[in-house]
matplotlib code that plots the C-alpha trace (Angstrom):
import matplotlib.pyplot as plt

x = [140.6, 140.3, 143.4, 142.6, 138.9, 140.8, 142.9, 140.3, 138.0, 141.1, 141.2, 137.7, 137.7, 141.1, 139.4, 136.3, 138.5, 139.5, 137.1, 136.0, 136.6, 139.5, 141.6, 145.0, 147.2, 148.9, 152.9, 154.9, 157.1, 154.8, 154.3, 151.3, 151.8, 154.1, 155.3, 152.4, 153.4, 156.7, 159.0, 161.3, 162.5, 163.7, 162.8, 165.1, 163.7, 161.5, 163.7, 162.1, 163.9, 167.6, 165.7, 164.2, 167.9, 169.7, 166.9, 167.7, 171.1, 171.1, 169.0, 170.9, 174.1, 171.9, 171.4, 175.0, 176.1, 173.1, 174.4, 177.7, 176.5, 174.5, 177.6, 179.8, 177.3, 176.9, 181.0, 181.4, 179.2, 181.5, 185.1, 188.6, 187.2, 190.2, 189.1, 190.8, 192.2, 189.9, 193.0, 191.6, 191.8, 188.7, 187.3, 189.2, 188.1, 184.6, 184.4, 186.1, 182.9, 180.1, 181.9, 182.0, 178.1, 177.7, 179.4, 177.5, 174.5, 175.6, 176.8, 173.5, 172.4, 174.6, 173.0, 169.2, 170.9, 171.9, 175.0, 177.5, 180.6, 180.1, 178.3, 181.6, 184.0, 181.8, 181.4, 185.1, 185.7, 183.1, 185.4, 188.5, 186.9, 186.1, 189.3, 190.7, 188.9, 189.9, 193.5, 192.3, 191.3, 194.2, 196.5, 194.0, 195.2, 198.9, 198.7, 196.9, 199.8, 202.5, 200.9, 201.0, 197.2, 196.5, 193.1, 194.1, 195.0, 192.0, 188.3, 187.5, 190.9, 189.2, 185.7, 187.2, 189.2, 186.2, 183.7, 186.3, 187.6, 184.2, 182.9, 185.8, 184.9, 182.2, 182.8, 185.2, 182.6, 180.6, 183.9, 183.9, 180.5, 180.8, 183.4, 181.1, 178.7, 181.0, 182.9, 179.7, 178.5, 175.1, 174.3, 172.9, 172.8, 169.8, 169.7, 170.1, 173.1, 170.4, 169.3, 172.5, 174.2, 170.6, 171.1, 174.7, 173.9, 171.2, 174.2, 176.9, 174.7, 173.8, 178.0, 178.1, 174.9, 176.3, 179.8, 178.3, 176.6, 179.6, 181.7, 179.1, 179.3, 182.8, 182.9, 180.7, 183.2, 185.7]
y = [208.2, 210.7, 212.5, 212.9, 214.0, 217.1, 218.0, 218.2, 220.4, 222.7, 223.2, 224.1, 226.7, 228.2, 228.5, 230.0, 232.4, 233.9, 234.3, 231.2, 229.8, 228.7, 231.6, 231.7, 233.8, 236.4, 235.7, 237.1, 239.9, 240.9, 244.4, 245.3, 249.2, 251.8, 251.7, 250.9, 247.8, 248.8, 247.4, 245.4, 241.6, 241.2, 244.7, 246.7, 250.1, 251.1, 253.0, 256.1, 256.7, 256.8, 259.5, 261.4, 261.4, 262.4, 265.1, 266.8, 266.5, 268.2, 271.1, 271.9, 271.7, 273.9, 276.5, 276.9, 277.3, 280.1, 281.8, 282.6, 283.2, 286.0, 286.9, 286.9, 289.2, 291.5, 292.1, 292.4, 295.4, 296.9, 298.8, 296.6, 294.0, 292.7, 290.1, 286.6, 285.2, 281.8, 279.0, 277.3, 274.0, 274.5, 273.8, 270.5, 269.7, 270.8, 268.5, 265.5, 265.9, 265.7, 262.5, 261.3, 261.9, 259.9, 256.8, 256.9, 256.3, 253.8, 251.6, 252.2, 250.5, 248.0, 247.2, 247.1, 245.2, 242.6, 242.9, 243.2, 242.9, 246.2, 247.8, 247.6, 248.4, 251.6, 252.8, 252.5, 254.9, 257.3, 256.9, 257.6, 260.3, 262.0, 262.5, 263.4, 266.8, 266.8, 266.4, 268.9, 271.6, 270.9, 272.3, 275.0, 276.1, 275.7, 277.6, 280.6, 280.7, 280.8, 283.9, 285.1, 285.0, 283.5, 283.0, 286.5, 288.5, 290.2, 289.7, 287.7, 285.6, 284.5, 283.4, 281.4, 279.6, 279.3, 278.4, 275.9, 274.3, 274.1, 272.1, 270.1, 269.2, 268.0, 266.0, 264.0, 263.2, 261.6, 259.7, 258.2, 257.2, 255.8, 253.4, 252.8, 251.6, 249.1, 247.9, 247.2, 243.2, 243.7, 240.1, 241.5, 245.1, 247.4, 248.6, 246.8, 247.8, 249.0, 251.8, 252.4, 253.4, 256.2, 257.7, 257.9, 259.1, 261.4, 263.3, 263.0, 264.7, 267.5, 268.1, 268.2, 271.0, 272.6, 272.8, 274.2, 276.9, 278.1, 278.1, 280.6, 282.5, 282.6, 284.5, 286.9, 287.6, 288.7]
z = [84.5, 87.1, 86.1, 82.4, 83.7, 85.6, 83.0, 80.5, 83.1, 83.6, 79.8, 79.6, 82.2, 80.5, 77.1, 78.8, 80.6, 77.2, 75.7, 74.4, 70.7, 71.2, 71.4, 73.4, 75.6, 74.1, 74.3, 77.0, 75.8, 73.1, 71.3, 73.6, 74.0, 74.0, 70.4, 68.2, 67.4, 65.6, 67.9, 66.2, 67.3, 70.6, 71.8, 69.5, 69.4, 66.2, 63.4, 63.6, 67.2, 65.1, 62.2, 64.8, 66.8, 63.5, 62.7, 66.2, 65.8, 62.6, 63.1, 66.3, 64.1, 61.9, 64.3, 65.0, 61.4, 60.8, 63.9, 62.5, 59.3, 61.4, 63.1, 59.8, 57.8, 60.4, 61.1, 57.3, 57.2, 59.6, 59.0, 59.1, 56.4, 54.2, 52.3, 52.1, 48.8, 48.8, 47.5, 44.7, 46.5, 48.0, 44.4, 44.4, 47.7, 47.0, 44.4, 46.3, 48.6, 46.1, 44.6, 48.1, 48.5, 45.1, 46.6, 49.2, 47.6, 45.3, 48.6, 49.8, 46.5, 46.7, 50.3, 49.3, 46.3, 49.0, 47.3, 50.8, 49.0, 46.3, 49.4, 51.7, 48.2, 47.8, 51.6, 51.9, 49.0, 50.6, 53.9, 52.0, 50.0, 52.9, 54.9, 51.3, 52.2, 55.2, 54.3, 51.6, 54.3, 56.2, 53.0, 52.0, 55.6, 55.2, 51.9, 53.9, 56.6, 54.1, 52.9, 56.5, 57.2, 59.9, 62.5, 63.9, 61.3, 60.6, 61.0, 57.3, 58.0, 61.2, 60.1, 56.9, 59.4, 61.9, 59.5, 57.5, 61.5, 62.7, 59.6, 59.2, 62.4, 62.4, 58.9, 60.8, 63.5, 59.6, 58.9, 62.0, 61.8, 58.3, 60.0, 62.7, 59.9, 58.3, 61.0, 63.5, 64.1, 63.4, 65.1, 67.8, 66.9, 68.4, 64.3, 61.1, 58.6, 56.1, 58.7, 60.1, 56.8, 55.8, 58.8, 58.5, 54.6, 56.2, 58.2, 55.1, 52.6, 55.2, 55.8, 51.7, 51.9, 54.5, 53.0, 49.9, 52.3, 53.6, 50.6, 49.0, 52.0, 52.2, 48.5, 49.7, 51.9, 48.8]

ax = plt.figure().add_subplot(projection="3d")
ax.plot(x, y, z, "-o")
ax.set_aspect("equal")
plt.show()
């Protein structure tokens, strides 16, 4: 018939137009440029957009820390340096944050273990483990004011409270985005869960290095 004689013409001139030997068009919407071909389903963004993000937001965090560390060793090798009596909670809360950075890990274990229920379990306790030292900080401070030092009272009373504020801080900006982990519907999500909780743990374990940082600094303060 003529109809199936047009058809089959139409197909012929189609495959010719591609090449030949039977090859097809490409889908629409494919990976054809811009990412290398490591864009992920349905246009989500490849995952080394969310490392590269963290990276930059940790150096620049980085930067700030190391400029008060400037700041605080220069001032101490000036006059009117009393030293401040470091409470001994910071020992307890130092060591509430390295557990926390253990947890972590083992829910991130759980996760690759495709084992959701010990992964949320153990992500909780980092959670809770973290604003434990926070709470933690927040009595270090108390105990400081009932011995009448306060931000003001002399130049090593205000950078323990600056360097202890600022990174307190900041740690709650990683508790909130330990919840954001394991509350977040990852349906339809731009990320999986999987990368979502190592860059969390990326910015967690720098807070615990950092913390350590300071702490060390802080004695050298004495």
């Amino acid at each position: 018939m003529a109809g199936t004689t047009t058809g089959q013409d139409l197909e012929l001139v189609i495959g010719k137009g591609n090449g030949g030997g039977g090859s097809k068009m490409p889908p629409p919407g494919g990976n054809g440029g811009g990412d290398g071909g490591e864009r992920g389903p349905k246009g989500q963004p490849p995952p080394t957009k969310y490392y590269a993000g963290m990276a930059i937001a940790i150096v620049a965090i980085l930067m700030f820390f190391m400029a008060l560390a400037a700041a605080f060793l220069i001032r101490k090798g000036t006059g009117g340096w009393v030293p401040v009596h470091i409470p001994g909670l910071l020992w307890v809360n130092t060591a509430i944050l390295l557990a926390s950075s253990a947890t972590l890990e083992m829910a991130r274990k759980r996760l690759a273990k495709s084992d959701a229920i010990g992964f949320r379990k153990l992500w909780q306790v980092t959670t809770i483990l973290g604003v434990m030292f926070l709470v933690g900080q927040l009595v270090a401070w108390r105990i400081l004011a009932g011995q009448g030092i306060y931000l003001a009272t002399n130049p090593a009373s205000s950078f323990f409270y600056i360097f202890t504020g600022a990174h307190a801080l900041h740690l709650l900006g990683g508790v909130c985005a330990l919840l954001y982990v394991a509350r977040r519907n990852y349906d339809h999500a731009k990320v999986s869960r999987g990368v979502a909780a190592e860059v969390a743990s990326y910015y967690w374990h720098f807070m615990d290095a950092l913390w350590l940082f300071l702490l060390a600094l802080l004695y050298l303060g004495k």
